[in-house]
Structures are given as structure tokens and as C-alpha cells.
VEXDREN-2710 file (C-alpha; in Angstrom, 1 decimal):
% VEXDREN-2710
k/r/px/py/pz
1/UNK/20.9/-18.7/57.2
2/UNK/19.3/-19.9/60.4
3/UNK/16.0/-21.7/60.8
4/UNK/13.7/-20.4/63.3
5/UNK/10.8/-22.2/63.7
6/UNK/8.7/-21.3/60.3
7/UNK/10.9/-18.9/59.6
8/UNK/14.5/-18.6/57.7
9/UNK/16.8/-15.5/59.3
10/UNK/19.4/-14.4/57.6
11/UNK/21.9/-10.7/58.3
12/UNK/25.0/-9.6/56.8
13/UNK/26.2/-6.6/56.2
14/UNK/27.8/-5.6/52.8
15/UNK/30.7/-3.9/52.7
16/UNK/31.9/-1.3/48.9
17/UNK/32.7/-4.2/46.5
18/UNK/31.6/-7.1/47.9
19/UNK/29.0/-9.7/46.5
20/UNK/26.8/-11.9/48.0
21/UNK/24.2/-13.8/47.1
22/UNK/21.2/-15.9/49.0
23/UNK/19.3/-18.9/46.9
24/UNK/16.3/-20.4/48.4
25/UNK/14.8/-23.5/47.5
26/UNK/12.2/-26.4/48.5
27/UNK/13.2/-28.9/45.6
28/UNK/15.5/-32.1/46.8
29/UNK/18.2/-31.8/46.2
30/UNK/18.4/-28.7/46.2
31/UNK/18.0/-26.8/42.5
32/UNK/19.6/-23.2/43.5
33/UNK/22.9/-21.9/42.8
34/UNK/26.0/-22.7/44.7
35/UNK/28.3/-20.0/44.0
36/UNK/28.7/-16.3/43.2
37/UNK/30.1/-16.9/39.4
38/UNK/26.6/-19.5/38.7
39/UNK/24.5/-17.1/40.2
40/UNK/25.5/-14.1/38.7
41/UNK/25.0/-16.2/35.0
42/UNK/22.0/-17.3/36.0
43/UNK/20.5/-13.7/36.7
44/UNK/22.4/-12.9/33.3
45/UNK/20.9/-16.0/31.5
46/UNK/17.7/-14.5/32.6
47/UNK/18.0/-10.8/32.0
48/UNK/18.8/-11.6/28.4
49/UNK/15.7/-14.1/27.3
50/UNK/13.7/-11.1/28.5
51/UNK/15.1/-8.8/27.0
52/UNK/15.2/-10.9/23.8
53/UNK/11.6/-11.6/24.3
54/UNK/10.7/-8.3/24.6
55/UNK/12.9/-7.2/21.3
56/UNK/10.6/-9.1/19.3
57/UNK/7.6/-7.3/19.8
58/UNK/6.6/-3.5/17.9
59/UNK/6.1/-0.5/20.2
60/UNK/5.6/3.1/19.2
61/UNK/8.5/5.6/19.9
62/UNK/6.6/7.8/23.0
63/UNK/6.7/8.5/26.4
64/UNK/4.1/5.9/27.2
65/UNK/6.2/3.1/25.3
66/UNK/7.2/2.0/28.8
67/UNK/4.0/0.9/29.9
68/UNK/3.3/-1.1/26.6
69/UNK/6.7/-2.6/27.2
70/UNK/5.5/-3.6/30.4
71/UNK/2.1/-4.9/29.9
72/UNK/3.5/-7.2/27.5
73/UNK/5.9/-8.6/30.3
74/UNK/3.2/-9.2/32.9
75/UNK/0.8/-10.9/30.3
76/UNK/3.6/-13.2/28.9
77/UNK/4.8/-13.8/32.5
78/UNK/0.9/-14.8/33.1
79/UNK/0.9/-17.7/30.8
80/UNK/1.7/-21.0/31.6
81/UNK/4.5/-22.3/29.0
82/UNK/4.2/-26.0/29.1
83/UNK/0.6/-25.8/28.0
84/UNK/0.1/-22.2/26.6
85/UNK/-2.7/-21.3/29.3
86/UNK/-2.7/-17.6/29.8
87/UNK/-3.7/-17.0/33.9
88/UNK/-6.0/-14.1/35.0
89/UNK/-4.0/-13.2/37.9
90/UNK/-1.1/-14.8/39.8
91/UNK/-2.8/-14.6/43.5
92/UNK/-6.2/-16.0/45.3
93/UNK/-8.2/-13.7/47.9
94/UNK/-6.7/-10.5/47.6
95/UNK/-9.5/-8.0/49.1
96/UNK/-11.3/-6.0/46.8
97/UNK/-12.7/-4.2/49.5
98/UNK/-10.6/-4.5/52.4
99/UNK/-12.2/-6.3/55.1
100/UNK/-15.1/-8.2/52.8
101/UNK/-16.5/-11.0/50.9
102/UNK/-15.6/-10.5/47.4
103/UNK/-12.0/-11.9/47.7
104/UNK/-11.7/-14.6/44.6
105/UNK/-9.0/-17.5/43.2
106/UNK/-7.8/-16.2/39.9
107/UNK/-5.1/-18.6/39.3
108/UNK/-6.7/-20.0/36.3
109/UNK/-7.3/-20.0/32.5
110/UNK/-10.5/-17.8/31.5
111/UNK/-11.3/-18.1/28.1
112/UNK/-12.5/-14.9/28.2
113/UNK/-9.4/-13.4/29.7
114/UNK/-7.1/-15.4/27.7
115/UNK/-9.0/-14.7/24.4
116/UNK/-9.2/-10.9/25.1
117/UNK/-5.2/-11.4/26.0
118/UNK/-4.4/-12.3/22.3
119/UNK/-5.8/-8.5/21.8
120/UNK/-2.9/-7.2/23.4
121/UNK/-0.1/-9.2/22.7
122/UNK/-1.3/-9.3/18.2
123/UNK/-1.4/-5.2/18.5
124/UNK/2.0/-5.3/20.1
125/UNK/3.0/-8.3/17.2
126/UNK/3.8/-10.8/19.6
127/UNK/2.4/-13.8/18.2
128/UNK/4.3/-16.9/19.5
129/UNK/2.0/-17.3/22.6
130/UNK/-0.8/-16.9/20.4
131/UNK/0.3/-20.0/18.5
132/UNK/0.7/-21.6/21.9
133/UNK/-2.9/-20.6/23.7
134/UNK/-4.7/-22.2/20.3
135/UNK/-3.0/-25.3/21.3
136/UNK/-3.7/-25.0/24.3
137/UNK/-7.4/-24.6/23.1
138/UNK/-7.6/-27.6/20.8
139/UNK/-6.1/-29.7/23.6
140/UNK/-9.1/-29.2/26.1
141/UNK/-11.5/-31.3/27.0
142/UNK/-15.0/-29.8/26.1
143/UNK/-18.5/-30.4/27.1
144/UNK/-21.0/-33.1/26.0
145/UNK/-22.4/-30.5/23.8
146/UNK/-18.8/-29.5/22.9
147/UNK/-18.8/-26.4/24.6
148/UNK/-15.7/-24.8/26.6
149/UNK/-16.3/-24.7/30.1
150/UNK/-15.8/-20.6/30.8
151/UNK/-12.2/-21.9/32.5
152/UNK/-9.6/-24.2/33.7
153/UNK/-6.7/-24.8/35.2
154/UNK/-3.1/-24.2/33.2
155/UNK/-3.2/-27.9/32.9
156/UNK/-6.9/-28.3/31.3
157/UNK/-8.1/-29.3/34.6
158/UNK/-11.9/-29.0/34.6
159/UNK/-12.8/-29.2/37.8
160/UNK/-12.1/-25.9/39.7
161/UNK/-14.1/-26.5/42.9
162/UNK/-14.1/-23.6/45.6
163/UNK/-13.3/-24.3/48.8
164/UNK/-12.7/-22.0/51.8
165/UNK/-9.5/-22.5/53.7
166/UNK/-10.9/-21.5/57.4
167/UNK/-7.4/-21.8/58.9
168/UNK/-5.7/-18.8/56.9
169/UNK/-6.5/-15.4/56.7
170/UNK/-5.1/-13.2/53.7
171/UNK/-3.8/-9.6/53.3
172/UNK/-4.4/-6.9/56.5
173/UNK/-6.4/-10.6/57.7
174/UNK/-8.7/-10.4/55.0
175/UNK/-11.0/-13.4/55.0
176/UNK/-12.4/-15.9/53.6
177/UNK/-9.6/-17.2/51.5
178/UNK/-10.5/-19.3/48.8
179/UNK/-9.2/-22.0/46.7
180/UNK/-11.1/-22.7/43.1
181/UNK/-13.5/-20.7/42.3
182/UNK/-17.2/-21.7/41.7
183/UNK/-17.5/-20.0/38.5
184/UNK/-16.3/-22.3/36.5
185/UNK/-19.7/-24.4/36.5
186/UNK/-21.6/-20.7/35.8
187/UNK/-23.4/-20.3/32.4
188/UNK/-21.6/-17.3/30.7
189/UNK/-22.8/-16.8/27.3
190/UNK/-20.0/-14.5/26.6
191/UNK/-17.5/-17.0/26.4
192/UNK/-18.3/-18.3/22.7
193/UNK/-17.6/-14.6/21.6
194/UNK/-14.3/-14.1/23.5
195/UNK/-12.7/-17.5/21.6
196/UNK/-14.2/-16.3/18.1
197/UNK/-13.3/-12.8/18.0
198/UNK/-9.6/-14.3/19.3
199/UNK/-9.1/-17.1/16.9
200/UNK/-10.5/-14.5/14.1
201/UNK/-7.6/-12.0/14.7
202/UNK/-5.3/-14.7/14.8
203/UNK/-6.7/-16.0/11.6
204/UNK/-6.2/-12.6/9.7
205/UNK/-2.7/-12.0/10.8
206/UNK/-1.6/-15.6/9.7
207/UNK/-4.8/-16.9/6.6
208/UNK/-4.9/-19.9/8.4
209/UNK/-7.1/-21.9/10.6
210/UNK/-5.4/-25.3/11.8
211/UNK/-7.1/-27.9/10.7
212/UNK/-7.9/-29.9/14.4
213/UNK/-9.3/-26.6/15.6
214/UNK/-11.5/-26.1/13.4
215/UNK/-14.2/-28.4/15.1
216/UNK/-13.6/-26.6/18.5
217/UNK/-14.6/-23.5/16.6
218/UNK/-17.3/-24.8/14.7
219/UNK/-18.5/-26.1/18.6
220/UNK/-18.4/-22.6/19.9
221/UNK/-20.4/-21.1/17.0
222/UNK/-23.5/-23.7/17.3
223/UNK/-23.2/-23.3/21.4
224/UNK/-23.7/-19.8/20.9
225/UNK/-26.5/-20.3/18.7
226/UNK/-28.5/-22.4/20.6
227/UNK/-27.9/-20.2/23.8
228/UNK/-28.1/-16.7/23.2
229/UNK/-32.0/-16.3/24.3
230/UNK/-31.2/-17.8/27.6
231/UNK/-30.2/-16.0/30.2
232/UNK/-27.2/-16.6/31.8
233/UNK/-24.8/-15.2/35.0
234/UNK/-22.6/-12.3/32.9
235/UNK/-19.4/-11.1/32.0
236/UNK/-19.0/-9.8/35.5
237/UNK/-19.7/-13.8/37.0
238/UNK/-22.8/-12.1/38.6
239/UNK/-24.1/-14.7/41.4
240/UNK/-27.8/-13.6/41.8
241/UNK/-30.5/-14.5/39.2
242/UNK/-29.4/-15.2/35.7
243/UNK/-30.1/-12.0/33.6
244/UNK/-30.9/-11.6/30.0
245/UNK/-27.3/-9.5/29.4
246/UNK/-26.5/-7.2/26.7
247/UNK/-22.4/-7.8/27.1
248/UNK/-23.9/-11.7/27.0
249/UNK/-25.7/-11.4/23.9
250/UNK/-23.1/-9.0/22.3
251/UNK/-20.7/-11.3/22.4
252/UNK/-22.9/-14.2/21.3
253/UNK/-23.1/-11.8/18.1
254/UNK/-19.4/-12.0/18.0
255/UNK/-19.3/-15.5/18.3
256/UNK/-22.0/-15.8/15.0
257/UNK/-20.3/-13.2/13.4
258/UNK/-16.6/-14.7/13.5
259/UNK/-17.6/-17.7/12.6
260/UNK/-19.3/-16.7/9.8
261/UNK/-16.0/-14.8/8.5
262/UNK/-14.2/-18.1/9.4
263/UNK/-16.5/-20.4/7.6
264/UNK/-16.2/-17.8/4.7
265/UNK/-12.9/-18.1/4.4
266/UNK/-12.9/-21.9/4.7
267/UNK/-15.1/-22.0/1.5
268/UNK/-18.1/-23.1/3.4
269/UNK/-20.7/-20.7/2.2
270/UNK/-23.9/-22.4/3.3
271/UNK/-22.0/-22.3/6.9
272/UNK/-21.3/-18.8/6.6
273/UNK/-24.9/-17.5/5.2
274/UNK/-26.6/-19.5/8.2
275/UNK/-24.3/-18.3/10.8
276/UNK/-24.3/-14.7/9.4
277/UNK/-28.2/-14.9/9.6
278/UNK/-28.4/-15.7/13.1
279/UNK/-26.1/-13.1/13.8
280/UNK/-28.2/-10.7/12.7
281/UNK/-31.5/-11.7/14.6
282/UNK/-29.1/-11.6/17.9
283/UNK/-27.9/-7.7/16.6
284/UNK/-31.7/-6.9/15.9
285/UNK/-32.8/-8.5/19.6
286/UNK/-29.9/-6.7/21.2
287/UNK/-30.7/-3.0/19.6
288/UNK/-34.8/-4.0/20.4
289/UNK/-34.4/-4.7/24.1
290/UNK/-31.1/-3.9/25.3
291/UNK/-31.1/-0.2/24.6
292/UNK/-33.5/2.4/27.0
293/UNK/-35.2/5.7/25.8
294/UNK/-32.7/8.1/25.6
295/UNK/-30.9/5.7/23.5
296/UNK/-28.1/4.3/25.7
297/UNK/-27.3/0.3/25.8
298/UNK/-28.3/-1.1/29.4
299/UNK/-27.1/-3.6/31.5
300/UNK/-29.3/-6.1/30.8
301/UNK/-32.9/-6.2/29.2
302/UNK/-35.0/-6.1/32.4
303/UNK/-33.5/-2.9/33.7
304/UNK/-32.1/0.7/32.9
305/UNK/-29.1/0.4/35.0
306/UNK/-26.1/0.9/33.2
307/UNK/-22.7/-1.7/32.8
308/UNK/-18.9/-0.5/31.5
309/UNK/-18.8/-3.5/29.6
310/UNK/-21.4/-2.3/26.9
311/UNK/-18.5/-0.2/26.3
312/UNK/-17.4/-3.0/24.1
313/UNK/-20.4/-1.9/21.1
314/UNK/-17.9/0.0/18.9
315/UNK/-14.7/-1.9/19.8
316/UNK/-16.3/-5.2/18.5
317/UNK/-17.6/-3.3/16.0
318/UNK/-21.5/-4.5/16.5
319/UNK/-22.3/-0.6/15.5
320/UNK/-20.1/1.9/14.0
321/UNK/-18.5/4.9/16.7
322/UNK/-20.6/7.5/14.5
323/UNK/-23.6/5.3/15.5
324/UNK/-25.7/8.1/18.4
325/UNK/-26.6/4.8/20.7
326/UNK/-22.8/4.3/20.5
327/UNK/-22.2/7.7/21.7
328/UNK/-24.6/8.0/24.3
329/UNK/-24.2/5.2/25.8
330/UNK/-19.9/6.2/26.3
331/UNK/-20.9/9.3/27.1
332/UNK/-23.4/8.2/29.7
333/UNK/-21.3/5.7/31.4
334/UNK/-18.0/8.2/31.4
335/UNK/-20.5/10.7/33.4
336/UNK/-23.1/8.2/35.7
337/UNK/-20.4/5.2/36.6
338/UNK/-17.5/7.8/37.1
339/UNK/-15.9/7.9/40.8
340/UNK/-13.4/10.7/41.1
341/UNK/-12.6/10.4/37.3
342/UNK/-12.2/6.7/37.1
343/UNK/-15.4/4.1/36.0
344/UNK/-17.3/1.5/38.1
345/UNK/-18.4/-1.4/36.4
346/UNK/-21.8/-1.1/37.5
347/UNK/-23.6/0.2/40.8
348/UNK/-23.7/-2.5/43.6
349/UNK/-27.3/-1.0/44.7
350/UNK/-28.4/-1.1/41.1
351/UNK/-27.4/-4.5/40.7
352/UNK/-28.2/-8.1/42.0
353/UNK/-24.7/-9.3/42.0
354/UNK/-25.6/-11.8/44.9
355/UNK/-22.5/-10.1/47.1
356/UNK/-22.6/-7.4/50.0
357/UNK/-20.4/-4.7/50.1
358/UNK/-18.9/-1.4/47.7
359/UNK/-16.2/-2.5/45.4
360/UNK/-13.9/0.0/43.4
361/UNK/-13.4/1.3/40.2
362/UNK/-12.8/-1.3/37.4
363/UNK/-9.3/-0.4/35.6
364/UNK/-10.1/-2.5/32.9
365/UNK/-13.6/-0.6/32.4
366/UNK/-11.6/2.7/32.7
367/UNK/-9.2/1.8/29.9
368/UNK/-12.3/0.4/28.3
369/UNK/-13.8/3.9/28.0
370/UNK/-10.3/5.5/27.2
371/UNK/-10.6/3.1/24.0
372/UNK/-14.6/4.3/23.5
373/UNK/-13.7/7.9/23.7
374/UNK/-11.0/7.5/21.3
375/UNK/-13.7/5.8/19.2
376/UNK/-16.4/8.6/19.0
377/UNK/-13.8/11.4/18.4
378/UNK/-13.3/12.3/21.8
379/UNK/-9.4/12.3/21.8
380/UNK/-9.0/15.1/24.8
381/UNK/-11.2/13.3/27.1
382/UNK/-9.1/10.3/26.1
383/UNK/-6.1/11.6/27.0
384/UNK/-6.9/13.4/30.0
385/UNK/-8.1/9.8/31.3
386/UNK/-5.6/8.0/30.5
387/UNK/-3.2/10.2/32.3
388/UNK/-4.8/9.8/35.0
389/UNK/-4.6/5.7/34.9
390/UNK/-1.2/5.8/34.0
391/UNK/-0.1/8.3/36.8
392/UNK/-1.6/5.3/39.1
393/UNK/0.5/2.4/38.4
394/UNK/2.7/0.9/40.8
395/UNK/6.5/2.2/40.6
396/UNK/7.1/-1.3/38.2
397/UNK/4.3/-0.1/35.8
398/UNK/1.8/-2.9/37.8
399/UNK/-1.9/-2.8/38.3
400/UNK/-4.3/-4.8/40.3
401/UNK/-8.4/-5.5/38.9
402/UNK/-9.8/-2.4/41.0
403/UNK/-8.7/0.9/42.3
404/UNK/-9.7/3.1/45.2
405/UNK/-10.4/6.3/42.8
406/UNK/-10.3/7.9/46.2
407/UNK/-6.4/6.8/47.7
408/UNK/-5.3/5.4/44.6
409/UNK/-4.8/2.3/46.5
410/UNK/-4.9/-1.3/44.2
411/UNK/-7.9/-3.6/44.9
412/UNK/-8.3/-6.4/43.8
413/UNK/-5.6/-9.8/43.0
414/UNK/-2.6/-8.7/41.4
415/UNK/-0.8/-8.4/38.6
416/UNK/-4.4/-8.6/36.6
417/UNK/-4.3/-9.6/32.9
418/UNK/-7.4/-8.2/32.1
419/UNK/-6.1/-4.5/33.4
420/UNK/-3.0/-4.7/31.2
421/UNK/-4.5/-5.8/28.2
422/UNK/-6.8/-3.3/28.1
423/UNK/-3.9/-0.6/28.9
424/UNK/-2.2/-1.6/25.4
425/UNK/-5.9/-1.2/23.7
426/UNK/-6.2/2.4/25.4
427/UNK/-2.6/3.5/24.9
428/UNK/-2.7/2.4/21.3
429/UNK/-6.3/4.4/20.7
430/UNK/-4.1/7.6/22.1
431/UNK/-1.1/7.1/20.6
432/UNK/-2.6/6.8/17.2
433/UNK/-5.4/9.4/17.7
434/UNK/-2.1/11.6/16.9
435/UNK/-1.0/12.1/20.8
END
């Protein structure tokens, strides 16, 4: 290998039998492999913790037991093992619309993401990174209040500042590139929900609640009590005016909920009954305000535009599928956010979102509605769309936050936990819908 400049050249040309093989490295001294035979057991060293790794985990004998397979790689390969932080995404500032503004840092711990994560990787029976993310959440450093911020960095860092790095430009020249991400100081009432609903499922697999987590828990469930009449920025980090959001207050009724099933279960009944009260004046709220005349949940209570993410009504079970606002509302989002088959999350025009610019579809709202349609007995139209998703993966089973329903080209930073994680959700709905 030659150094030229910034750049490393390197050319050979392999002959029938030969091996060769090229290790790069920036430690000092330097970490790689220094022959053939340590290299090749390196590669094999590798190949088989994978492979071992994936062996643990319970997949469905079909076609589509590929992607599941896969999913489960990217979202373990996504979490940070000395601390258990699971990342949204592995890059910064790749364009979701080429040539705009909305090009984000997503190499940190969401709580949201991470908590919806655990979803994917309990339905697959993949527990040990479970174990480690609840470490990882009785480990962080909370708010005076004892809130969780809505991320951190896969260290607990808390402050996530964004800064714009002027000199660099990112993919095709795409600019600006960022570094942090100014979300983290945002108000996103959805956050309390996202740990509940996690740590619940945890809870039911194992009927057991460790005991220095309990606090953190307890923490969440009062935080969403005192907030869930304020308004706040949104699931989808919205940076216009706070809005009174339905996904917000949903999952502030998941939060109340949970944690009255948690305090249940922990023999605290007074706990329980008050938690379980307030949950039920935030569900009574919700179906006054957030749902319009024709019966179909909105974005959020001061509008009738519509938002995938109210999708989530039947799968956190706030209302039953065989509910009608639960059907109209999937039906009306699978018809009126629907671009060439797949779903927006919302309508840029119809929403203040403080950004300029058209975005593209939302894969994880698409497998979001694959899930709803499965719910409400719609098991063709669940199919049919999930098809479609799958047919646009990358060639290694990869996707990316958005998709071009037009090209089929990935948007978005990439490989996105939120996308896969919502693939296993959808897959599994088909699969057991008897496909």
C-alpha cells in the first residue's frame, strides 16, 4: 500500500488460488492482522459469534425468515455493548431529500427508538440485549424532576449539542452536515410511554422488575402525569410550535397504563388504582379531542390533518382493532397519506414542522400500517403491502428511514433501527395472519 496524500492506493492482481488479504488500521501500534493464517481466524472468529448469535433467536419457517434474520442483525449490530445503548442509525446527515435541509445526527440512544427496539428483538426471543439496555437505563443520569431526557449518547452523555460542520459537505454534496442534534433538549411527551410499554414487555417475559429500576420507572409514570396536558414538540421532533399531539398523549396513556400493571404486580395497589385513574382521563381526553367527525384519530387536537403514527391506537392496545375509529382512522391514512403504495408520515403543507422541503415516504409508518391492517382483518391488503416493502430492500436485506415511493431510492441515514423493527412487527402480523 502506498500513501498518496489523504489517500491509501493499493493494486494487485489475484491469480486461481491465491489469497491475500489487506488490514487497515489507525490504532498505535497497529491492532490488525499480520498474516494470512490470523486473518483468515479472525474473519472465522467472527463469522461464528454471529452465527451463534443469531442461532439463539426464534424465527418462523417462511420465505420472509430471511428478513427477520436480518433485522435482528442490524438492530443488535446498532447497540453499543459496553453500555447496552441501542443507536437509531449508524450515520449523521444523510439527505432525506437530496439537496435539502432535513439531514440529521442519529448516532445516538432515543429512548423512544431503543424502547420500541426491545419490540423487535422479545418477538424474535432475543432477550440478552434487553437485559443490557435496562442497565443501561438505570445507569442514566435523569432530570431534576427525574425525567429521562428523550436521548443520549451510548455513553449516557447528556449533552448532545448540534453543531454545523461548514467545512464538509455529505452525500452527492448534501449540506449542512451536522454533529448532535438539538432534539435532545425538545419536550416529547411520548418518551414516558416508549420506556413503560418496553420495560412492561420485558417484565412479562421474565415476572421481574429489578429492584434499582424501579424508581426510574416510578419517575417516568409521575413525569407523564404531570405533563400530558401540555403540549409538547411530537413523536416526529416537529420544530415549529408545540402542539397538543394525539401520538404524544397516546403514549402518555401508555406510560399510566404500564405503570399501573407494574405497580400491580409489585403489590402496590393504591399505586396502581391512582395511576390506572389518570390513565383513563388521558384515554377520555384523547377520544374527546383527538378524533374528527367522520371518526378518524388526527394529528393533533387543533387540526384535522392526519399522522401515521396514530397508527399505533390498536397496536398499544388504547382501543380494540374491532373499535370503527380504529378502522377508519387505518383505512384513512392507508388511502390519504399513500404515495405510490407506500405511507407519508404526514403532509409537509398540512403541517408546521418548522422545515422547508418534501420528504419521502416513512418505511417505518408503512410497516406500521402493514401491522394495522393485519389488526382490523385486512390480511390481503397486508400482504400485498408488505410485498411491496420487502421487494425494496437493499440486496443485504438493508433499509434507510425514508423511501422515494417513486425510484425506490433510500432516503434518509442508514441502516435505521426504527425501519427494521417495525419490519419484524409487520412480518410477524402476516406470517401469523396464516400467510
Amino acid at each position: 500500500m502506498g500513501i498518496e496524500g489523504s489517500d491509501a492506493h493499493a493494486r494487485h492482481t489475484l491469480r486461481e488460488g491465491e489469497h491475500r488479504f489487506c488490514s487497515i488500521s489507525w490504532d498505535t501500534p497497529l491492532g490488525g492482522p499480520w498474516t494470512l493464517a490470523e486473518a483468515d481466524a479472525r474473519i472465522t472468529r467472527t463469522a461464528h459469534y454471529w452465527r451463534e448469535w443469531l442461532a439463539a433467536g426464534s424465527y418462523p419457517d417462511h420465505p420472509w425468515r430471511a428478513y427477520l434474520q436480518r433485522s435482528a442483525l442490524v438492530l443488535k449490530g446498532l447497540t453499543y455493548a459496553p453500555t447496552g445503548a441501542m443507536v437509531a442509525a449508524l450515520t449523521t446527515s444523510l439527505p432525506e431529500t437530496p439537496g435539502g435541509e432535513r439531514n440529521w445526527d442519529y448516532r445516538y440512544c432515543w429512548m423512544r427508538d431503543a424502547s420500541f427496539t426491545l419490540w423487535g428483538l422479545h418477538a424474535l426471543g432475543l432477550d440478552w440485549e434487553a437485559n443490557d439496555f435496562m442497565e443501561y437505563l438505570a445507569d442514566l443520569q435523569r432530570n431534576k424532576d427525574g425525567s429521562l431526557q428523550i436521548m443520549y449518547g451510548i455513553g449516557g452523555e447528556r449533552n448532545l449539542r448540534e453543531t454545523t460542520l461548514r467545512q464538509l459537505k455529505g452525500y452527492e454534496g448534501a449540506r449542512p452536515v451536522r454533529k448532535g442534534n438539538g432534539a435532545y433538549a425538545q419536550r416529547q411527551n411520548d418518551v414516558y410511554g416508549a420506556v413503560l410499554d418496553s420495560v412492561y414487555l420485558h417484565t412479562k417475559r421474565h415476572d421481574h422488575i429489578p429492584d434499582r429500576l424501579w424508581p426510574v420507572l416510578a419517575d417516568q409514570v409521575e413525569g407523564a402525569r404531570r405533563v400530558w396536558r401540555k403540549p409538547d414538540q411530537g413523536i416526529w421532533e416537529a420544530r415549529g410550535a408545540p402542539q397538543h399531539y394525539v401520538s404524544s398523549k397516546l403514549m402518555c396513556w401508555v406510560a399510566l397504563d404500564r405503570g399501573a400493571r407494574l405497580a400491580e404486580l409489585r403489590g402496590e395497589a393504591d399505586l396502581a388504582k391512582r395511576w390506572q385513574g389518570c390513565a383513563d382521563e388521558v384515554r377520555d381526553d384523547i377520544l374527546a379531542h383527538g378524533v374528527d367527525g367522520r371518526g378518524v384519530f388526527v394529528q393533533h387536537y387543533d387540526t384535522v390533518a392526519l399522522d401515521a403514527s396514530t397508527l399505533l391506537v390498536p397496536l398499544v392496545r388504547f382501543l380494540p382493532p374491532e373499535d370503527q375509529r380504529v378502522r377508519a382512522t387505518v383505512l384513512a391514512i392507508a388511502d390519504e397519506l399513500n404515495d405510490h403504495g407506500l405511507i407519508l408520515r404526514y403532509r409537509v403543507d398540512q403541517t408546521d414542522d418548522g422545515l422547508h422541503g418534501e420528504e419521502g415516504t416513512f418505511l417505518i409508518c408503512s410497516f406500521w400500517l402493514v401491522s394495522a391492517l393485519s389488526e382490523i382483518g385486512e390480511a390481503d391488503r397486508a400482504r400485498e403491502l408488505c410485498e411491496q416493502l420487502l421487494a425494496h430492500a437493499s440486496p443485504l436485506h438493508l433499509y434507510a428511514e425514508e423511501l422515494d415511493a417513486r425510484s425506490g431510492r433510500h432516503l434518509g441515514n442508514f441502516p435505521q433501527a426504527f425501519t427494521h423493527l417495525a419490519l419484524i412487527n409487520a412480518v410477524t402480523h402476516v406470517i401469523e395472519g396464516g400467510f
